[in-house]
Backbone bond lengths (Angstrom), bond angles and torsions (degrees), N, CA, C in turn:
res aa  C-N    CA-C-N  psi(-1)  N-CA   C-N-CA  omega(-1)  CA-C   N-CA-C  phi
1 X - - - 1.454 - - 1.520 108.37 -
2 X 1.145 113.73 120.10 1.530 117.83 178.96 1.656 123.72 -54.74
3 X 1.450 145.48 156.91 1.195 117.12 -178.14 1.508 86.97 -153.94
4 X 1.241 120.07 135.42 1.121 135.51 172.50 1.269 120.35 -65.36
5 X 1.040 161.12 -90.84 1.580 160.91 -79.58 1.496 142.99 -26.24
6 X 1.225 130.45 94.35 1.262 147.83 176.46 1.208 151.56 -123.26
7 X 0.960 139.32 125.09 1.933 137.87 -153.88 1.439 99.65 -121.60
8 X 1.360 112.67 -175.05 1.502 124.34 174.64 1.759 93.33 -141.39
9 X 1.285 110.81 137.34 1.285 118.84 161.68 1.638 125.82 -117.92
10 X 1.389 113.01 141.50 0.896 108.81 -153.10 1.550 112.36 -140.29
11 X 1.185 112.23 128.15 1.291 126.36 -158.46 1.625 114.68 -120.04
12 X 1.377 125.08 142.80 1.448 121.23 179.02 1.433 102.42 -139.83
13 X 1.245 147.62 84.38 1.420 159.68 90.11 1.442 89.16 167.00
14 X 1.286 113.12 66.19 0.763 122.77 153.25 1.928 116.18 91.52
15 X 1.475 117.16 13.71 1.245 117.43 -144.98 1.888 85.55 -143.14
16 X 1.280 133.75 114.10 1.271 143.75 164.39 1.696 107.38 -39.73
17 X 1.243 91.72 124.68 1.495 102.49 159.04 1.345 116.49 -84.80
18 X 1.451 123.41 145.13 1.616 142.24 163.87 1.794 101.95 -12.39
19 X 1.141 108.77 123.00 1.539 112.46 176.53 1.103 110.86 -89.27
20 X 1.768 122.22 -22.79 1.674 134.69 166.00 1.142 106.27 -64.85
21 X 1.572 139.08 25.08 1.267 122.93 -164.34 1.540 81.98 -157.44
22 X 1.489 110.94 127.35 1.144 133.77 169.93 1.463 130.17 -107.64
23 X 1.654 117.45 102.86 1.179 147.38 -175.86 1.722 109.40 -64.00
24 X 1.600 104.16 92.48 1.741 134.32 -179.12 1.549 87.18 -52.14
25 X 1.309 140.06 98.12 1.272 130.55 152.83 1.871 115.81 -24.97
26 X 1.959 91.61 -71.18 1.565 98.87 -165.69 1.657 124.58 -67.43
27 X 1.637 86.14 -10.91 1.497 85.33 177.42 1.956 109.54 -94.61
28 X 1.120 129.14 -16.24 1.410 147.77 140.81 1.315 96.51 -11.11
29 X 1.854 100.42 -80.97 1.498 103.00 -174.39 1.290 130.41 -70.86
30 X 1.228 123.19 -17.26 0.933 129.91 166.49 1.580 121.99 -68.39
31 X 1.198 118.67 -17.79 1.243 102.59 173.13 1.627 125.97 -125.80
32 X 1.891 90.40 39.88 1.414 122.70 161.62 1.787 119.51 -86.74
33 X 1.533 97.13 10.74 1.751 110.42 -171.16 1.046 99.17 -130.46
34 X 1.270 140.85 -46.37 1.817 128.11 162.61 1.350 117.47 -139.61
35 X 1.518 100.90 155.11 1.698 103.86 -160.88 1.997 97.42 -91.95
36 X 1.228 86.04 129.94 1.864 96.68 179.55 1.703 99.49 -166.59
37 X 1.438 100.64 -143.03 1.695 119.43 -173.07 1.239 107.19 -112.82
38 X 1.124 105.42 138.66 1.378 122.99 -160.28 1.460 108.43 -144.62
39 X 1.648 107.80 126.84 1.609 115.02 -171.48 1.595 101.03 -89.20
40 X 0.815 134.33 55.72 1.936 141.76 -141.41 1.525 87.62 -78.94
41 X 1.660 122.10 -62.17 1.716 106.77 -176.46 1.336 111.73 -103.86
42 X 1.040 97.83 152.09 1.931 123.65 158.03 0.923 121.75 -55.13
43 X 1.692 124.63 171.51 1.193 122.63 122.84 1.202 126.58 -98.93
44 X 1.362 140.87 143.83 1.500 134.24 -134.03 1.893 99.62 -82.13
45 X 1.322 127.32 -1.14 1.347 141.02 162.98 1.728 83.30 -58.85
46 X 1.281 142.39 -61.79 1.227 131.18 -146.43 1.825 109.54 111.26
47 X 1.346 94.86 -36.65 2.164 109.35 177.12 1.453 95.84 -49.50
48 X 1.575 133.82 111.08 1.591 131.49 160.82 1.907 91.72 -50.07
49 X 1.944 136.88 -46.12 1.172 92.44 -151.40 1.302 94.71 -115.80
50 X 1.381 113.02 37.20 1.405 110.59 153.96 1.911 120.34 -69.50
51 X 0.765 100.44 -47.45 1.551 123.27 -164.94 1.658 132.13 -138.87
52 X 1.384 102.19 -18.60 1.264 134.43 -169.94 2.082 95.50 -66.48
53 X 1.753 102.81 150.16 1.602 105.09 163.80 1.619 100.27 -144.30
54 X 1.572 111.44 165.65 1.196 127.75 166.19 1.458 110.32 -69.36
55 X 1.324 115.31 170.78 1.569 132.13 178.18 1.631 99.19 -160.50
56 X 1.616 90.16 112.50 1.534 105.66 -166.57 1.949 87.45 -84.40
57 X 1.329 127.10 126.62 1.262 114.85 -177.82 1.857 101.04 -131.62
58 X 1.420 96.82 118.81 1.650 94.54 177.64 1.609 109.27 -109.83
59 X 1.240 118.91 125.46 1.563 123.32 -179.05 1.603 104.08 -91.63
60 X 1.161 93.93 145.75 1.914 108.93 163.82 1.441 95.47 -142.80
61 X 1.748 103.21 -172.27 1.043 117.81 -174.91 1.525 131.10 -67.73
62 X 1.437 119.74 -22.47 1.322 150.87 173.98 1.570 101.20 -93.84
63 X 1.523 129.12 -72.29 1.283 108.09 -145.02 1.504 100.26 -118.72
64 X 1.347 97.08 -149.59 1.594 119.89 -166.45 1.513 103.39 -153.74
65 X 1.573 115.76 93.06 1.841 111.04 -179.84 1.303 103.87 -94.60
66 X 0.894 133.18 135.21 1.587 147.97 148.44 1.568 111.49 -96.51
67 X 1.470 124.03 118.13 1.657 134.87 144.57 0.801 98.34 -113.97
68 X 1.562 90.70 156.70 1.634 129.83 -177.25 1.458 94.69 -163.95
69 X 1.601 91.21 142.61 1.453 129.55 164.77 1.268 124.82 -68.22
70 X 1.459 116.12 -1.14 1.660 125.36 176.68 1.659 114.45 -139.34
71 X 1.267 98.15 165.10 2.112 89.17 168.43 1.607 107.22 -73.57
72 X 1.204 104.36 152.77 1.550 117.44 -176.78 1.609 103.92 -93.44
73 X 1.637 129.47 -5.73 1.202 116.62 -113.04 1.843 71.59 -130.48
74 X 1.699 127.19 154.09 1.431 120.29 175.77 1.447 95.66 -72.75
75 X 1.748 109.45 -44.39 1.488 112.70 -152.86 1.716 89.67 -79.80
76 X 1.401 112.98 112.25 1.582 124.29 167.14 1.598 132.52 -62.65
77 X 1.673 90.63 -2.36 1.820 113.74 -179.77 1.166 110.78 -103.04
78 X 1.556 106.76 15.16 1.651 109.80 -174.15 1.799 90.28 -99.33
79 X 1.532 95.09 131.63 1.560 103.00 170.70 1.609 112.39 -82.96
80 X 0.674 138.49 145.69 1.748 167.14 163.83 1.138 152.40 -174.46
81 X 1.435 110.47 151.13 1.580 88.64 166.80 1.553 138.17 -84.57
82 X 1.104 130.00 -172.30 1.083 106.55 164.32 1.624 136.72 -123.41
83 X 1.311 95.73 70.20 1.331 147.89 -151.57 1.666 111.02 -125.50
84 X 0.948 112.49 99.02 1.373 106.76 160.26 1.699 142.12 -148.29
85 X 1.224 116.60 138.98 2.062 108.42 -148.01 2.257 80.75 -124.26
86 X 1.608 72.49 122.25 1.686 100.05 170.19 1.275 104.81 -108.36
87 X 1.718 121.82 140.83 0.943 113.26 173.84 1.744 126.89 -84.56
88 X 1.507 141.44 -169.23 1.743 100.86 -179.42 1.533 83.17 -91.80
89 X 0.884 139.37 -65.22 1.708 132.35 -175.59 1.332 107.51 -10.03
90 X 1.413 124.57 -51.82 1.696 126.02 -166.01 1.484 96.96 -91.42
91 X 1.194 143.11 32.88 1.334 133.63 -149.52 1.732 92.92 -148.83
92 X 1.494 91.72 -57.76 1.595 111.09 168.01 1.572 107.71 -54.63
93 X 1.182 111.13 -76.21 1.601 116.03 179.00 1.601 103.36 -56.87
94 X 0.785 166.49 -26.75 1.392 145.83 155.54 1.251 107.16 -65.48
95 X 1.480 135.36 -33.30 1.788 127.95 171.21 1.612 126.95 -57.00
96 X 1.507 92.31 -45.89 1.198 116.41 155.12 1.496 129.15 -44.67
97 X 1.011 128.49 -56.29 1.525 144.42 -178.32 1.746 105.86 -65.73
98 X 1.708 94.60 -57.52 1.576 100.98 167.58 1.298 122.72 -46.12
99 X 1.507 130.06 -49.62 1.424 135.87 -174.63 1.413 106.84 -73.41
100 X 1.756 123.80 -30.54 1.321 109.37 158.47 1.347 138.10 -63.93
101 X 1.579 119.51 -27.75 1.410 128.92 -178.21 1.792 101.25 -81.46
102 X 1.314 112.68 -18.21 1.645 110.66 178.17 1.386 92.04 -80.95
103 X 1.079 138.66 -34.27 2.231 136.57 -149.54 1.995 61.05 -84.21
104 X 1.479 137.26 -69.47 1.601 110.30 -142.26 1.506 107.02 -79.37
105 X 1.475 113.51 8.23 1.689 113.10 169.43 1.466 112.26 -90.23
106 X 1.241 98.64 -39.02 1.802 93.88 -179.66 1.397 89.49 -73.26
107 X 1.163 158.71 -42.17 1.663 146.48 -139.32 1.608 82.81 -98.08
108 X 0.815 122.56 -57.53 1.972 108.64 -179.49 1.582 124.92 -51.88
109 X 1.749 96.93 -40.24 1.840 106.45 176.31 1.438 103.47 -73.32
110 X 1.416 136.76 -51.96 1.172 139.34 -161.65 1.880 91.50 -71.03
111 X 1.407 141.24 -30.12 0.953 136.63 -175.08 1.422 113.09 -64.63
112 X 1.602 120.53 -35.85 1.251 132.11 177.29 1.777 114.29 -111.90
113 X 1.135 92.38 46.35 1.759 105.65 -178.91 1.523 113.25 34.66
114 X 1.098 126.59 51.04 1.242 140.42 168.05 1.663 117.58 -106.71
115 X 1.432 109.61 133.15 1.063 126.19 176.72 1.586 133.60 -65.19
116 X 1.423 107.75 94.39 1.562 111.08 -152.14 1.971 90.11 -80.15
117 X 1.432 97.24 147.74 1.991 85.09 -174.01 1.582 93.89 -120.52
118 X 0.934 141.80 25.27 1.321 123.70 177.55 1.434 109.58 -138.10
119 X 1.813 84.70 156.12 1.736 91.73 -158.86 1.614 125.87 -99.78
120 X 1.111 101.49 87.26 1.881 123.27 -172.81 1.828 97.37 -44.63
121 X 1.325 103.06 -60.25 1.556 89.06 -176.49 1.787 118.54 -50.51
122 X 1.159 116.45 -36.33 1.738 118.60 -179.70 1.345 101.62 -67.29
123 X 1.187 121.56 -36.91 1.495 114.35 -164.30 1.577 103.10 -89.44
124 X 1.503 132.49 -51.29 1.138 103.08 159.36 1.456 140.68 -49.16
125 X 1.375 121.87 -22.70 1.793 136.07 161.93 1.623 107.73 -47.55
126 X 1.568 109.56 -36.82 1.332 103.38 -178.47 1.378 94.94 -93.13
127 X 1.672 132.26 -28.84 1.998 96.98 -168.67 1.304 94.57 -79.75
128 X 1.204 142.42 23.64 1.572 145.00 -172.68 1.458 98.62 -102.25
129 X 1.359 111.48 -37.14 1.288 116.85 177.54 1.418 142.41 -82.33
130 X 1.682 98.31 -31.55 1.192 114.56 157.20 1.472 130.69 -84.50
131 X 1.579 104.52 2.11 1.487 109.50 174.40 1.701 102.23 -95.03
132 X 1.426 139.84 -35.23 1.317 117.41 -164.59 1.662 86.13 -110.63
133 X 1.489 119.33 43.14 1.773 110.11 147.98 1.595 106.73 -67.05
């Protein structure tokens, strides 16, 4: 039986985020359409309250804020706040990039009869959406 294996890593100025913490794609996008709470990581069990945190995310016209109640960061000697302003350009281009590396996961799983589970059509509906705000 064939088996895939793949992660996303994820970085914010340059500094790795927690690898014990698993980055919810759909909920990502999802909360590129209204600003609220957001269960954005895991715990790499998959359990949201094993390990899992919120991401308070408020949109305006310019940016993209993310708080959180914890460091985002693996290295725990990284100072910050926990505070952070995305611009929509850098927000877009990282959605973008993301929805391309998913089009070469489904084209690799579907190549080896594997069951691709996520839904490309919804998520492009939303970068469609978040592009003519």
């Amino acid at each position: 039986m064939p088996v895939i294996d793949w992660g996303i890593s994820l970085y914010i100025n340059g500094y790795e985020l927690d690898k014990d913490e698993v980055f919810v794609e759909d909920v990502f996008l999802k909360s590129l359409l209204y600003s609220g709470k957001y269960p954005m990581f895991t715990c790499t069990c998959g359990i949201f309250g094993c390990g899992g945190y919120y991401v308070d995310v408020l949109l305006n016209n310019e940016t993209v804020i993310w708080t959180t109640h914890q460091s985002l960061f693996e290295d725990k000697a990284i100072k910050s706040s926990n505070k952070f302003v995305f611009s929509w350009s850098n927000i877009i281009e990282f959605s973008e990039e993301l929805m391309q590396r998913l089009e070469e996961l489904k084209s690799t799983m579907i190549s080896h009869e594997l069951e691709f589970r996520y839904n490309l059509e919804k998520y492009k509906d939303v970068m469609h959406e978040i592009k003519i705000k």
